[in-house]
VMD Tcl script that builds the backbone (N, CA, C; Angstrom):
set m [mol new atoms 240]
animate dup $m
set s [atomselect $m all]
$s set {name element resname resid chain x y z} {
  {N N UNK 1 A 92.151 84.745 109.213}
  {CA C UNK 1 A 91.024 85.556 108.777}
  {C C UNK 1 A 89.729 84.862 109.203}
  {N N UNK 2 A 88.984 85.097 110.061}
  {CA C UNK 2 A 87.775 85.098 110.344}
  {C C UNK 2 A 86.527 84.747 108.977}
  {N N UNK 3 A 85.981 83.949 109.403}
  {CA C UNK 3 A 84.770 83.699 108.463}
  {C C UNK 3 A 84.060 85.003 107.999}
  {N N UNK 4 A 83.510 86.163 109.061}
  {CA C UNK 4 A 83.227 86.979 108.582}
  {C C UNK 4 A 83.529 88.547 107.815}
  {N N UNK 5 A 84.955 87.573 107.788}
  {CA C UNK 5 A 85.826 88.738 107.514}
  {C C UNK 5 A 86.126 88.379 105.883}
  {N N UNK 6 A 86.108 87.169 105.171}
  {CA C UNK 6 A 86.203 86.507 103.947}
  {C C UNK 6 A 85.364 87.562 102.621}
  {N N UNK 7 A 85.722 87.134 101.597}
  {CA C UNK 7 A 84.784 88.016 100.681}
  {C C UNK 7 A 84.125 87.180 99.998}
  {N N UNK 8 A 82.818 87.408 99.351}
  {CA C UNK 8 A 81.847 86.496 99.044}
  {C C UNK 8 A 81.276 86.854 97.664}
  {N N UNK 9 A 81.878 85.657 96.633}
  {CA C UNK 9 A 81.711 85.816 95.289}
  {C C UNK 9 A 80.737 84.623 95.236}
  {N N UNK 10 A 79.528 85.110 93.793}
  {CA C UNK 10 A 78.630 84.884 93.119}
  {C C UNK 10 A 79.331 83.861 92.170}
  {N N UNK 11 A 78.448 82.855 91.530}
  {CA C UNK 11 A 79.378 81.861 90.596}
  {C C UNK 11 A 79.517 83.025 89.344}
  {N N UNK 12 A 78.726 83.616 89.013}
  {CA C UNK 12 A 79.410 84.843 87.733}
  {C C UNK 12 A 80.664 85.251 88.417}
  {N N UNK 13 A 80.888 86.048 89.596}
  {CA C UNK 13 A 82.096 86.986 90.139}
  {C C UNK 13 A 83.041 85.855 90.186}
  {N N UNK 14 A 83.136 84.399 90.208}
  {CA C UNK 14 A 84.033 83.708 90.591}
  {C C UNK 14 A 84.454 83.435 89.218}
  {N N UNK 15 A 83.512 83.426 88.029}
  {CA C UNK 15 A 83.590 83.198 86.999}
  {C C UNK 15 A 85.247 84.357 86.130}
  {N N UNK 16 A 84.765 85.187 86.529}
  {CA C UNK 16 A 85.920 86.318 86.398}
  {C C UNK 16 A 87.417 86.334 86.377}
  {N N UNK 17 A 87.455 84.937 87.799}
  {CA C UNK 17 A 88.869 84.623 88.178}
  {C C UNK 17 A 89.593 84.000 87.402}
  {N N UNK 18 A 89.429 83.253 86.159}
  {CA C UNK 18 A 89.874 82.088 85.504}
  {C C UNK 18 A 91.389 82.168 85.108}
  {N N UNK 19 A 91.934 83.350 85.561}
  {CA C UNK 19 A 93.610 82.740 85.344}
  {C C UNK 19 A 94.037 83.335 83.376}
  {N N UNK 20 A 93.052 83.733 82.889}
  {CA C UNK 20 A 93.571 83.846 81.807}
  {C C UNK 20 A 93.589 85.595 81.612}
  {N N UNK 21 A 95.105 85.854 82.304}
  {CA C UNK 21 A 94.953 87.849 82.209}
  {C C UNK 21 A 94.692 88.217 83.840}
  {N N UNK 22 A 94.434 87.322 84.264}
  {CA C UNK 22 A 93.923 87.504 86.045}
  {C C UNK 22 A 94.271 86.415 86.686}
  {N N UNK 23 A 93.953 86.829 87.853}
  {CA C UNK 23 A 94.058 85.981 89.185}
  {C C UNK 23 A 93.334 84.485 88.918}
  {N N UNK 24 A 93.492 83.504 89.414}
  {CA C UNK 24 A 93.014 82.225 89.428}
  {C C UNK 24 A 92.307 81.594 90.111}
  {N N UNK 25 A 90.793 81.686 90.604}
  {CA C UNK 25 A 90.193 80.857 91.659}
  {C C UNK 25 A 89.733 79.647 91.309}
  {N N UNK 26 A 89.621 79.100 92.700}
  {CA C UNK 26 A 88.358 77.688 92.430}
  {C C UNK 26 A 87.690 77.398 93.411}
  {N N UNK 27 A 86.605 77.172 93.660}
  {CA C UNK 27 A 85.727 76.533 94.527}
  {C C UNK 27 A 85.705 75.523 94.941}
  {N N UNK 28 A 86.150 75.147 96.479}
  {CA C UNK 28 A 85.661 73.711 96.656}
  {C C UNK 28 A 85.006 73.590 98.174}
  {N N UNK 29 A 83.852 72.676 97.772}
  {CA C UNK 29 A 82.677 72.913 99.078}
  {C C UNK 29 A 82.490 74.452 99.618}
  {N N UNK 30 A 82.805 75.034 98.842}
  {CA C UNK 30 A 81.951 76.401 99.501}
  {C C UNK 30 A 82.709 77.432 99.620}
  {N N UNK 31 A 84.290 77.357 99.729}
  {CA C UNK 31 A 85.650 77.789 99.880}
  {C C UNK 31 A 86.223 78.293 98.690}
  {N N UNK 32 A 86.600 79.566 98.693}
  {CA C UNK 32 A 87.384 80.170 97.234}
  {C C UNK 32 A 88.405 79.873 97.148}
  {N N UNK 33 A 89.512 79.138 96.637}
  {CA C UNK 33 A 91.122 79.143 96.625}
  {C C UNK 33 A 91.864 79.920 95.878}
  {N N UNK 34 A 92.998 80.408 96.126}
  {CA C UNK 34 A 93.609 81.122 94.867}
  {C C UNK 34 A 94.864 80.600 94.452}
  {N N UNK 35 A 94.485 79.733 93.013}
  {CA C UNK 35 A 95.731 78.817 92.607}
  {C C UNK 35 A 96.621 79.931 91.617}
  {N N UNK 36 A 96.411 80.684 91.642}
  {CA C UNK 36 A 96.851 81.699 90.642}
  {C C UNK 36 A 98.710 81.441 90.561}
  {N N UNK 37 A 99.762 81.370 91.777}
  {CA C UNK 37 A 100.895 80.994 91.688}
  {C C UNK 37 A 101.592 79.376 91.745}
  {N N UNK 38 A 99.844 78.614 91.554}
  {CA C UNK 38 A 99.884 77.108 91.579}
  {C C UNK 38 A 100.887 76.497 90.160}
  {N N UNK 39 A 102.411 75.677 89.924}
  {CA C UNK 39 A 102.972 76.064 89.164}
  {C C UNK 39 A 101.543 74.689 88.017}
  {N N UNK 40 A 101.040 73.997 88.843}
  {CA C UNK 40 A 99.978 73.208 88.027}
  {C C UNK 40 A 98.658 73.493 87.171}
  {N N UNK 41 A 98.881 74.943 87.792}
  {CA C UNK 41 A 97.393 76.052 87.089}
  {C C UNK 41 A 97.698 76.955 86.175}
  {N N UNK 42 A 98.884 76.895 85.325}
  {CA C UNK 42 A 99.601 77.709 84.519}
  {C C UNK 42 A 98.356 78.063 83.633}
  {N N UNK 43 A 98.049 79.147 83.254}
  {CA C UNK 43 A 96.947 80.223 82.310}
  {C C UNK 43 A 95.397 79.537 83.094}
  {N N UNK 44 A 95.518 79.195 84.185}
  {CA C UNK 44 A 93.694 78.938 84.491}
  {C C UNK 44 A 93.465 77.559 84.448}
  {N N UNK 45 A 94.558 76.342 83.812}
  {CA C UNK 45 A 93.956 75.338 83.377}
  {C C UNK 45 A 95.070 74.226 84.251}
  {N N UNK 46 A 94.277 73.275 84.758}
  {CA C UNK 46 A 94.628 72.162 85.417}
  {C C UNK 46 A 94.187 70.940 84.741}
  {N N UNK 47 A 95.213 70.015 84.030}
  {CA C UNK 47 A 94.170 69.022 83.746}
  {C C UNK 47 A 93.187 68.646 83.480}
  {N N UNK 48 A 92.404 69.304 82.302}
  {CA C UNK 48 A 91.548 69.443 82.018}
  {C C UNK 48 A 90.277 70.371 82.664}
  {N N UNK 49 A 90.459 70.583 84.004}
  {CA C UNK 49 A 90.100 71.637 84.621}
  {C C UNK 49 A 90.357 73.233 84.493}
  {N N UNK 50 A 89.335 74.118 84.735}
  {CA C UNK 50 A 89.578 75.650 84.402}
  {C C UNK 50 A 89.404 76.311 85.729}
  {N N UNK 51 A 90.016 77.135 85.989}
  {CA C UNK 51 A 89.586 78.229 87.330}
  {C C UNK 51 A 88.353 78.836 87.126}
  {N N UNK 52 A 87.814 79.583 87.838}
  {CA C UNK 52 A 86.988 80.448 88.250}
  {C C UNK 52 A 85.502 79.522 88.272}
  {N N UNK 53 A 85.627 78.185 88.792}
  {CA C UNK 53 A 84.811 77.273 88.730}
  {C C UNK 53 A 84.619 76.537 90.067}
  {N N UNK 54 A 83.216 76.300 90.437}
  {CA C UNK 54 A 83.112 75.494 91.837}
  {C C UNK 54 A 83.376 73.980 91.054}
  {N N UNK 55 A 84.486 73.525 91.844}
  {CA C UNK 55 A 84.738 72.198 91.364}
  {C C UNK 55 A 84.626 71.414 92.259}
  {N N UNK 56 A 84.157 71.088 93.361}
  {CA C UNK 56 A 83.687 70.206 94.236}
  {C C UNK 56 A 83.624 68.899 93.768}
  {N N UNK 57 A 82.815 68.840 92.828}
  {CA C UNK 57 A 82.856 67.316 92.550}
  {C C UNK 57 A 83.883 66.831 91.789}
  {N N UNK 58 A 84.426 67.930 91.178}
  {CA C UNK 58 A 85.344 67.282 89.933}
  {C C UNK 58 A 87.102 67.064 90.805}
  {N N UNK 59 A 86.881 67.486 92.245}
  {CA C UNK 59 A 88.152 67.605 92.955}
  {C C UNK 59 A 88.163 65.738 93.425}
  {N N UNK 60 A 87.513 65.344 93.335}
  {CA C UNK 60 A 86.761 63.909 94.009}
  {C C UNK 60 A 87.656 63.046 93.283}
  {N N UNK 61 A 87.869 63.178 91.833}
  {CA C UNK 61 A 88.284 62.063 91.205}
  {C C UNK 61 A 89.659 62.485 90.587}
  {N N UNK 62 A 90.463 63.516 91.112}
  {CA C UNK 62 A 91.630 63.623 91.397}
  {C C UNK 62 A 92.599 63.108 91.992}
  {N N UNK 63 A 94.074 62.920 91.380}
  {CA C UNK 63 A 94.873 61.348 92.737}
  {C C UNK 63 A 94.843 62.166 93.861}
  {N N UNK 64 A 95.460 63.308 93.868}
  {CA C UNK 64 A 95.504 64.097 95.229}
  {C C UNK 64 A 94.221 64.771 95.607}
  {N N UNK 65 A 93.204 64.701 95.456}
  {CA C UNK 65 A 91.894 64.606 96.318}
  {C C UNK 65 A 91.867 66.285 96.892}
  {N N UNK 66 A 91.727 66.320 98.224}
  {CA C UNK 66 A 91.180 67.289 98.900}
  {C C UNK 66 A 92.400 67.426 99.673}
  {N N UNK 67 A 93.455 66.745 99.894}
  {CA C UNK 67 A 94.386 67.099 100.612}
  {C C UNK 67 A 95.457 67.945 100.170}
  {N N UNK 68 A 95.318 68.453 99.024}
  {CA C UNK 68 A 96.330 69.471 98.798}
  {C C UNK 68 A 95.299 70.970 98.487}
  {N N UNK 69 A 94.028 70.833 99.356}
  {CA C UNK 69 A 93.795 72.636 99.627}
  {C C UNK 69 A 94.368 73.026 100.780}
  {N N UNK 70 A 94.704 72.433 101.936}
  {CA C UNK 70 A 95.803 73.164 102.525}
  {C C UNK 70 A 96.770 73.714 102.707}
  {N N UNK 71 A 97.259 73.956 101.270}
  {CA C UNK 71 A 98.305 74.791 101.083}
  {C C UNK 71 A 97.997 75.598 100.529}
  {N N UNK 72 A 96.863 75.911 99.990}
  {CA C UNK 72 A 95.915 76.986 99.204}
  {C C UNK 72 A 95.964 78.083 100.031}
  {N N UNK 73 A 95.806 79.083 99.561}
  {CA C UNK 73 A 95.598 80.402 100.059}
  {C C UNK 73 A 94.249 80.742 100.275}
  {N N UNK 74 A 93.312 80.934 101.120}
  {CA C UNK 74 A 91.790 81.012 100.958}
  {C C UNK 74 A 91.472 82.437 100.784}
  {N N UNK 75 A 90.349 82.599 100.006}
  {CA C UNK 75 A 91.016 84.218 99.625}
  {C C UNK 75 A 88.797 84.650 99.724}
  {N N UNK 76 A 88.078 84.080 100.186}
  {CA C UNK 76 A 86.826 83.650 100.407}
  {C C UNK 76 A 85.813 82.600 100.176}
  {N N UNK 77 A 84.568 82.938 99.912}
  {CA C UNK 77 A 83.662 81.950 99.728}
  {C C UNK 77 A 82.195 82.412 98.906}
  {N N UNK 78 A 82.301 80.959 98.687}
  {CA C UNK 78 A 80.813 80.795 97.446}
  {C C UNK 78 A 79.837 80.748 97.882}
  {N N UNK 79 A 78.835 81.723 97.391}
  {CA C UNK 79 A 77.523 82.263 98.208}
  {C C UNK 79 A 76.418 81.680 97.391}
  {N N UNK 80 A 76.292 80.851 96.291}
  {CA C UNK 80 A 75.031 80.334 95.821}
  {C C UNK 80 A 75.611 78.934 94.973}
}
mol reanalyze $m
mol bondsrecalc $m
mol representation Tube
mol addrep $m
């Protein structure tokens, strides 16, 4: 999928996603993911972490870091 082909949620619209009754997103650097069938995101919540949240920084001090969004599904991107 093409960059301009992605869909582009607002931190409210991303806010929406949180996994609890719905789908599951998260933000990181700019990128929407959809952990929704993540078996680690069960109801929205990761380790103290919640979906529908740009977590950029909070992905930093995770053991597995940034290397496990490549298995993420990218489903768009964060516009503010």
């Amino acid at each position: 999928m093409a960059d301009d082909d992605l869909k582009t949620f607002t931190s409210d619209e991303l806010a929406q996603f949180d996994g609890n009754g719905r789908r599951a997103y998260v933000a990181i650097d700019g990128v929407v993911y959809d952990v929704t069938h993540e078996e680690s995101w069960e109801y929205g919540k990761h380790y103290g972490l919640t979906a529908g949240k740009d977590l950029s920084k909070e992905i930093e001090g995770t053991p597995h870091g940034k290397s496990i969004l490549g298995k993420l599904k990218v489903v768009g991107k964060l516009v503010d």
